[in-house]
N, C-alpha and C positions, 0 to 999 in steps of 0.2 A: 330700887326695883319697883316696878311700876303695881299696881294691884291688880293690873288684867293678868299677870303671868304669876307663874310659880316660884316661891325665891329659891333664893339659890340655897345648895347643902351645906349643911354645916360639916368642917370636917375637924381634925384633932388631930396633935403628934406628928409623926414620919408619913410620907408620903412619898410613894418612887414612882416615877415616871418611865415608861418604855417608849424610849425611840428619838430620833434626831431630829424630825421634820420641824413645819410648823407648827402644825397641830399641838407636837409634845411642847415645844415651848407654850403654846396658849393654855396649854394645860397646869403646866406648874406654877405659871404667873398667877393664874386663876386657882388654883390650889390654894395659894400665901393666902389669896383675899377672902377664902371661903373658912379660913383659921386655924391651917397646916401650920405647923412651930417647925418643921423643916420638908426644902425638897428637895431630893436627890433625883437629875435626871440621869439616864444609865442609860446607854447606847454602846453596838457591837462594834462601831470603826472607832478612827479617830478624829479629831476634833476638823484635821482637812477633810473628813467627808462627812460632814453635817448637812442636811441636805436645806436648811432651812436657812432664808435669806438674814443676813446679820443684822438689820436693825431686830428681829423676834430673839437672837442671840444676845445681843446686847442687852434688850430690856429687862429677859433672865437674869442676869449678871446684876444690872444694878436691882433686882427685886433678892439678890441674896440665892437666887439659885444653885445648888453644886452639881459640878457635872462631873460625874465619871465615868472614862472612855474605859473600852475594848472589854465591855463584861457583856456577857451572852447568859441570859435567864436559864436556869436550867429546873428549878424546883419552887412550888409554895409553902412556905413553911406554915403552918395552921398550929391553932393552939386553942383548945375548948372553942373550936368550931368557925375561929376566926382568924384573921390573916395576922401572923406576927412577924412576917420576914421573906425574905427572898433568897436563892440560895444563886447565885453566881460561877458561870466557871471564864477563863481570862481569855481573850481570841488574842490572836496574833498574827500576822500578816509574813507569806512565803516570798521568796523573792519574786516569784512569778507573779505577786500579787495579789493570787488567792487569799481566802480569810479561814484559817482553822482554829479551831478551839482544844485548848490546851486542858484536858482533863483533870491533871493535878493541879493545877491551882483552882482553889475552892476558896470562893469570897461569897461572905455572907451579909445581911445588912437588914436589920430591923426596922420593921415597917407597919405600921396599923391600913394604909390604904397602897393600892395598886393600883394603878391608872396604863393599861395600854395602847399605846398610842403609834402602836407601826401602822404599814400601810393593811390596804385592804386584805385577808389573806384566805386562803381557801380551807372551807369546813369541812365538805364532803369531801375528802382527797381520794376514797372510793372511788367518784364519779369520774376522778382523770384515769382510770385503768383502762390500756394498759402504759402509758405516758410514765415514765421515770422521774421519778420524786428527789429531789435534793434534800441533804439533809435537814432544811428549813420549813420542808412539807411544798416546796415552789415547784414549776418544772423545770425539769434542763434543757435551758436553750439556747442554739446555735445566735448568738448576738448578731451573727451578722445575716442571718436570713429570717431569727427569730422561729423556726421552725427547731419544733420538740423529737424527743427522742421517736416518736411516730410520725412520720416525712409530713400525712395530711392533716397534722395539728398544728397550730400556729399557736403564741401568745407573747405577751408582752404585756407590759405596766407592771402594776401592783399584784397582779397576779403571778408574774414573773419574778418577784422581786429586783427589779432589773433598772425600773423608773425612779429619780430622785423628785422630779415635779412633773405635772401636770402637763407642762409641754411636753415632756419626755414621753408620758405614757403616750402622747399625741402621735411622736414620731414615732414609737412602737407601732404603733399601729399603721401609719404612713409607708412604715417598712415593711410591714407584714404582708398589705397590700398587695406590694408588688410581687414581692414570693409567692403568694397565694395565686398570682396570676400567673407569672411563668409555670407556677407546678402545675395549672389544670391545661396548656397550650396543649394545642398536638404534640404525638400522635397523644396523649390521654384522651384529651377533651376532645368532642365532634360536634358539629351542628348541620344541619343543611346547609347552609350557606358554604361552609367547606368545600363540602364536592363541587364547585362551580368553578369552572375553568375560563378563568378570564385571560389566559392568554391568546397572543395574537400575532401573524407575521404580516411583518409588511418589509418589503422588498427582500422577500428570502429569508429575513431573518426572525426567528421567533424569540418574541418577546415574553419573558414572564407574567409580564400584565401589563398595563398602556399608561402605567405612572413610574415617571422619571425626574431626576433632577435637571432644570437647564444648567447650560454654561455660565456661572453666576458666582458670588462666595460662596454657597453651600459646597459648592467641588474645587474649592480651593487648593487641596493636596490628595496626596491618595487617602490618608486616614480616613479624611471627612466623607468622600466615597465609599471608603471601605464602611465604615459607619452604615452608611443611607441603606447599602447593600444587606447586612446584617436588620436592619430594621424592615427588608421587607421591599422595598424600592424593586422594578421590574429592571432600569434602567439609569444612566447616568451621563453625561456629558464633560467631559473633563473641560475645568477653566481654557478659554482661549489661549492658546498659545500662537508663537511662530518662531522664525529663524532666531539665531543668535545675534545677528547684523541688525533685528529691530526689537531688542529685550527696554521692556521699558523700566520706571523705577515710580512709583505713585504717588502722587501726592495729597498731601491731607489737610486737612478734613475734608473728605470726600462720599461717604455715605449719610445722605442726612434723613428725615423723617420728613414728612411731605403736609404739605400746605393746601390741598386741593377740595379736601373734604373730611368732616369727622374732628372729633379734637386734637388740637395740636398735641398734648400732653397724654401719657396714660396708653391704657393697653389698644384702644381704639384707634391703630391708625390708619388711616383712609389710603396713604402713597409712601413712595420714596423715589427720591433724587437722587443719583452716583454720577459721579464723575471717574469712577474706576477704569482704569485702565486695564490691558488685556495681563494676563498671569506674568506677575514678574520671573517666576521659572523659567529654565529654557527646555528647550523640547528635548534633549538628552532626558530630563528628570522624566517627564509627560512618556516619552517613548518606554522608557524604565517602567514608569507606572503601572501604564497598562497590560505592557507584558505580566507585572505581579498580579492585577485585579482580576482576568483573567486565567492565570492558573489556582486562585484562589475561589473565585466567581466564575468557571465556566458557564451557568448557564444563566446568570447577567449580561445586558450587552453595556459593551462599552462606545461610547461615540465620543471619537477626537475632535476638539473643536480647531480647527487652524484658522491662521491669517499671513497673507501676505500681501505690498504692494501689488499695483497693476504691472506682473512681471512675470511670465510664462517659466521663465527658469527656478524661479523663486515658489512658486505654486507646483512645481510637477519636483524639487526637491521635497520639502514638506510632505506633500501630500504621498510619497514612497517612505518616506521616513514612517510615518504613521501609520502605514500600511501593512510595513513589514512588522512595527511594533506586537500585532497580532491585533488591534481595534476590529471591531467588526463593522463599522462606520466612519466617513467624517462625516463634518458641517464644519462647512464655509462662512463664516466670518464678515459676511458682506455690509454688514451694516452697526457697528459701533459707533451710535449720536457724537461720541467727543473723543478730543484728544488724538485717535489714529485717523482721523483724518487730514487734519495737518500733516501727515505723514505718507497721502496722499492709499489708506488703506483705510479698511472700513466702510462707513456711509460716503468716504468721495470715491470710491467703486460699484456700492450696491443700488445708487440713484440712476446709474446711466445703464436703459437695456444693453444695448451695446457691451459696456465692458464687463456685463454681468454673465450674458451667452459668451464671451470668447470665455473669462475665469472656466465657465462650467465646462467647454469644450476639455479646455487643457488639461485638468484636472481628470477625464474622463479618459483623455488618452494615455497619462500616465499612471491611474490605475485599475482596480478592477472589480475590489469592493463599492456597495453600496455608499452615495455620498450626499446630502441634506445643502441646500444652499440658503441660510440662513436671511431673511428679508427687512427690510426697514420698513417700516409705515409713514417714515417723512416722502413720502413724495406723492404726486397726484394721483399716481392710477398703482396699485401694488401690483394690480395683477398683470398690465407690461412686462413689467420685471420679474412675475413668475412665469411669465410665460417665457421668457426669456431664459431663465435659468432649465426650461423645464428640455430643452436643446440639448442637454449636458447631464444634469443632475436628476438622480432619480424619486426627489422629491424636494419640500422647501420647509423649513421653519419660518412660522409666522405667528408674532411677531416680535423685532427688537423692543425697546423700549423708544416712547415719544419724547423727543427735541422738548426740552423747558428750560426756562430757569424758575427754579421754586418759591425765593420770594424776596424780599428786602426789607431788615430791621428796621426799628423807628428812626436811626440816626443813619440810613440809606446805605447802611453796606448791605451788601448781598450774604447770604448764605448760601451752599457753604461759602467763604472765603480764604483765601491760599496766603499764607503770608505777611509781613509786615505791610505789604501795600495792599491787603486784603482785594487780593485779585480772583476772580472767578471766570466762568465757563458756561457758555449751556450744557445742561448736562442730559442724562435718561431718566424720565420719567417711569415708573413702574407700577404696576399693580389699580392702581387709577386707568390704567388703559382700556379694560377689558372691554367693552362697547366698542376702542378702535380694531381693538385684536380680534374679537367674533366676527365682525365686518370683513375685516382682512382674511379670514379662513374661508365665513361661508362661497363672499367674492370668490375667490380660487378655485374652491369647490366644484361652484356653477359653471368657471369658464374651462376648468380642464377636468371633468370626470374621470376619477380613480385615480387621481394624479396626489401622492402620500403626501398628507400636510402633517407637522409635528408642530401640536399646538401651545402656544405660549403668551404669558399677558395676561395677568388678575387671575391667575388660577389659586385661588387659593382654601377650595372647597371643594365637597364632592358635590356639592351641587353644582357649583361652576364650573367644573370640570365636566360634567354631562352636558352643560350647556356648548360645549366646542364639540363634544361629539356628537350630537345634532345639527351643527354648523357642517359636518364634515371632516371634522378630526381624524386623523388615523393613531394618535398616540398624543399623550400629554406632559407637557416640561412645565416644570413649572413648583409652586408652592415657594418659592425661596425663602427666604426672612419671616414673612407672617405665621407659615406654618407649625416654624418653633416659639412665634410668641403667642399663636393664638393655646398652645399647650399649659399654658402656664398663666391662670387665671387669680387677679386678689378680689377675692369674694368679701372681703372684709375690710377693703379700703374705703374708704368715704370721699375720695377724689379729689384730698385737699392734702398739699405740702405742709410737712411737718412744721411745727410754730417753732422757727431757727430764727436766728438772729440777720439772718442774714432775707429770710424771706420778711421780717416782719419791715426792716429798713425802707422793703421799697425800691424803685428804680427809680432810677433819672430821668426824667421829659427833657428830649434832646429843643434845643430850639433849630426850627426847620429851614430857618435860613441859610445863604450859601452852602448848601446841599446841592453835590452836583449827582452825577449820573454814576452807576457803578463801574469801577475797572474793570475791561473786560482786556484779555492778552491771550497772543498764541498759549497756549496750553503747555506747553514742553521747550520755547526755545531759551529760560532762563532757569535755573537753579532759584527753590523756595527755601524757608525755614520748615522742618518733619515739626509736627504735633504728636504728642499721645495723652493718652486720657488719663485722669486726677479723681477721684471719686472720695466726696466727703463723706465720711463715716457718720459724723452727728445727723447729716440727713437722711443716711441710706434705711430704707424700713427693709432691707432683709428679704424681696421679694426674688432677687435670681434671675430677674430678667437679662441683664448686663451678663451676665455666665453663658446664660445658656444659650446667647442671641451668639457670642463671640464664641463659643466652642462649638454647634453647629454650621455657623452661617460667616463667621470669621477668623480668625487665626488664633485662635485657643491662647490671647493674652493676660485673661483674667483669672484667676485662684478664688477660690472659694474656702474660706477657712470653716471644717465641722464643727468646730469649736463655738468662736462669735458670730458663724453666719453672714462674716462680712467677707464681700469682693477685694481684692486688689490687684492692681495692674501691674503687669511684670513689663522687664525693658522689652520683650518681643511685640511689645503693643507696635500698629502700623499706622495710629491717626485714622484709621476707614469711618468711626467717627458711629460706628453701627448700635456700640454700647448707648451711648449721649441718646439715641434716637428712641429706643423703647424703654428708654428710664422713666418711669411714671410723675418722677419726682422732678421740678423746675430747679433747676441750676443744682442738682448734687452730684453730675459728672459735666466737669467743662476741659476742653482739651488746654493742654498746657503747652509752652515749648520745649523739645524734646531737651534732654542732659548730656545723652548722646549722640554722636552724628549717625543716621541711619544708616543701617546696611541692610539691603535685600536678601532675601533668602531666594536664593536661584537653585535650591535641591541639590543640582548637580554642578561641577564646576564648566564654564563656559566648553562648547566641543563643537564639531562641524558633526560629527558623524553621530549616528544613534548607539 
């Protein structure tokens, strides 16, 4: 001991220690060295709920520690004024779980010092009236909302008795949180801001507020709508669909993280590049859907997104189909960068005015709800083509996402890449747009006054979202992917991949010779090898991004164990490739080839009729 400090006590004889954690271990080790001839640690469970990490258990053990389980303190025994003992009664454990203490067995045990060592515990138990008291003096609480027998008290940790570590009281609190915030919502809580009525109609239809999901993964199935709707969402766009005659099946890796600006890695991302194809669903499920979203969501709107070739028959079934489903909208389809246009739909119909005004006539004549003609920004003049549409339809979505290809590794393949002959696509550019997308609204704006534009492209703030309705906006789609990962922030990473063996290796410097050009191929006229994703555990740090990106914004393939906090992937995974992209971490999801051969999930089984 140093001579600036205090030494340490002398002690003598027995010594009982209270409790499991750390601490009590640090205390009885430290007991032996301070000149205890014995120490007995005593704790109310059993030895599987020690809460303290096993090397502090172990070194008890070899210091001659004894440990005896399931005794609960009940008395001090004193003797001319000093501590001689401890009086014992034995807990036992219900099948429910519970821990109660067995009154008739009375264990005693001689002791000159007392050391307790539970967690923190409450003095003044006064102060919690009128809050209902356990018999431990803790409060009683609901674990899973952490609210006490008084709805507006809340507690957790060591004041709960509830927390074994420090993390634990952490996520007590984490949890409490959000209870605390659902109990003060409306009607309890009010603000100014409340009474403001941000809805709005446009083409007869009134909108809860002018924020909606586009046609994107976010609206992949109905649940995920059903979701947006429950959080609050004015409006929603169901996945593009169309006839049974053009169901497609996707291929993967096809969602990737964007190269355009900002860092590649980490929660910072600048873009994204899809190659996604329209809903592999068929419209039976889509027409099903919406009938449920709204009887559930009356006063949501819903808006069908369809597609079909350049084919008048094709366009006025659909678009009846949809119609009767109960949708209170479509949007037309006219412009998907890749993949249906090979199929002569999508951008090889929404480039040409022409066959952009006859879609919107037909469509017009076979039905009679409000209908949206969805725009590309690949071509020279947008506004042509809205003004084209505007012949027909009673307003336009602008815009799709821009024509790219996102980039090419050191050894010249492309990403994404499809298959063993790592074949690729141009694909949609997103979020990186916004500058083409505000151009393409205000454009519209100017040349056809009060003509409804539903704005879409980098919306992914409320600031940038005011920036289109200043453009001219009449409602906004949009927020896709980033808006559930800007939710989800690590304040506490330092920006550097775990020291793994596999990062510390290194990569390979390809040599740059006979390096030719990337494979590029129709899009759909060969059958690929399906991918799904692999997530290493030694690298994963636990942050949830992979969870929550795929159970908002993809196909709900990933599990989240409460337990270790670790992701994994179930065989529903689709290769969309969405996890990989907002992983913070380099190489600790890489997609694998699938084990199974894919199968589509088409909702309903194939049908002509709704």
């Amino acid at each position: 001991m140093c001579q600036c400090r205090s030494s340490l006590p002398e002690l003598k004889g027995v010594v009982i220690v209270l409790g499991a954690g750390d601490t009590a271990f640090d205390c009885a080790t430290s007991a032996l060295r301070c000149g205890a001839k014995r120490v007995y640690v005593c704790f109310r469970r059993g030895f599987t709920n020690i809460r303290a990490v096993p090397e502090e258990m172990e070194l008890a053990k070899e210091e001659q520690c004894e440990f005896l389980p399931f005794l609960s303190p009940r008395e001090v025994i004193m003797k001319n004024g000093h501590v001689a003992g401890l009086q014992f009664c034995r807990t036992e454990q219900t099948e429910e779980g519970d821990w109660v203490e067995d009154e008739e067995q009375i264990v005693r045990l001689k002791a000159d010092y007392i050391i307790s060592a539970f967690g923190s515990m409450l003095n003044e138990t006064e102060a919690m009236t009128p809050v209902k008291l356990s018999r431990w003096g803790t409060p009683e609480v609901n674990t899973g909302t952490m609210q006490t027998s008084e709805p507006w008290v809340f507690a957790g940790g060591d004041v709960a008795g509830l927390a074994n570590t420090t993390v634990e009281s952490v996520n007590d609190g984490k949890q409490a949180s959000w209870h605390i915030h659902r109990y003060i919502q409306l009607p309890l809580f009010y603000s100014a801001i409340d009474q403001v009525d941000i809805s709005i109609e446009v083409c007869g239809i009134k909108f809860p507020n002018p924020f909606g999901l586009a046609s994107a993964p976010p609206t992949t199935s109905t649940a995920m709508i059903r979701r947006a709707f429950e959080q609050g969402w004015g409006f929603a766009l169901t996945k593009t669909f169309g006839l049974d005659k053009d169901l497609v099946t996707n291929v993967s890796p096809r969602i990737v993280r964007g190269t355009t600006s900002g860092p590649l890695y980490g929660p910072g991302l600048g873009s994204f590049l899809n190659i996604e194809l329209i809903s592999e669903k068929t419209a039976a499920y889509w027409c099903q859907s919406v009938a449920e979203l709204k009887k559930d969501f009356p006063n949501n709107v819903v808006i069908s997104s369809i597609m079909c070739g350049y084919n008048k028959e094709d366009w006025t079934e659909l678009a009846k189909m949809a119609e009767e489903s109960g949708a209170d909208a479509l949007e037309l389809n006219l412009s998907c960068p890749h993949g249906m246009g090979e199929r002569g739909m999508g951008l090889a119909c929404g480039q040409d005015p022409v066959l952009v005004r006859n879609i919107c006539r037909w469509v017009r004549e076979a039905i009679s709800i409000p209908f949206f003609a969805k725009l590309t920004p690949n071509v020279t003049n947008i506004v042509d083509i809205a003004k084209a549409a505007h012949e027909g339809a009673d307003g336009v979505t602008a815009t799709n996402t821009v024509s790219g290809l996102m980039g090419l590794k050191a050894d010249g393949a492309p990403w994404p890449s499809v298959g063993l002959e790592k074949r690729t696509t141009y694909g949609g550019i997103s979020n990186a747009i916004r500058p083409i997308a505000l151009r393409a609204v205000s454009a519209i704006a100017r040349a056809i006054p009060g003509f409804p534009i539903l704005a879409t492209g980098g919306i992914d703030s409320a600031e940038s979202g005011l920036q289109f309705l200043h453009a001219g906006a009449s409602l906004l789609q949009g927020l896709k992917a980033l808006l559930y990962l800007k939710s989800l922030e690590l304040k506490d990473w330092d920006g550097q991949s775990p020291p793994t063996v596999s990062h510390q290796k290194g990569k390979p410097v390809p040599r740059l010779e006979s390096l030719s050009l990337p494979s590029f191929g129709p899009y759909l006229q060969e059958k690929t090898e399906q991918v799904q994703a692999l997530i290493d555990e030694e690298m994963c740090i636990n942050c949830g991004k992979c969870y929550m990106t795929c159970n908002d914004s993809g196909y709900q393939a990933i599990t989240f164990d409460p337990e270790t906090h670790l992701p994994s992937v179930t065989d529903s995974c689709t290769g969309c490739t969405l996890c990989l992209s907002v992983c913070p971490i380099i190489d600790c999801i890489k997609m694998v080839k699938r084990k199974t051969a894919y199968k589509p999930n088409r909702g309903v089984p194939i049908s002509p009729v709704c």
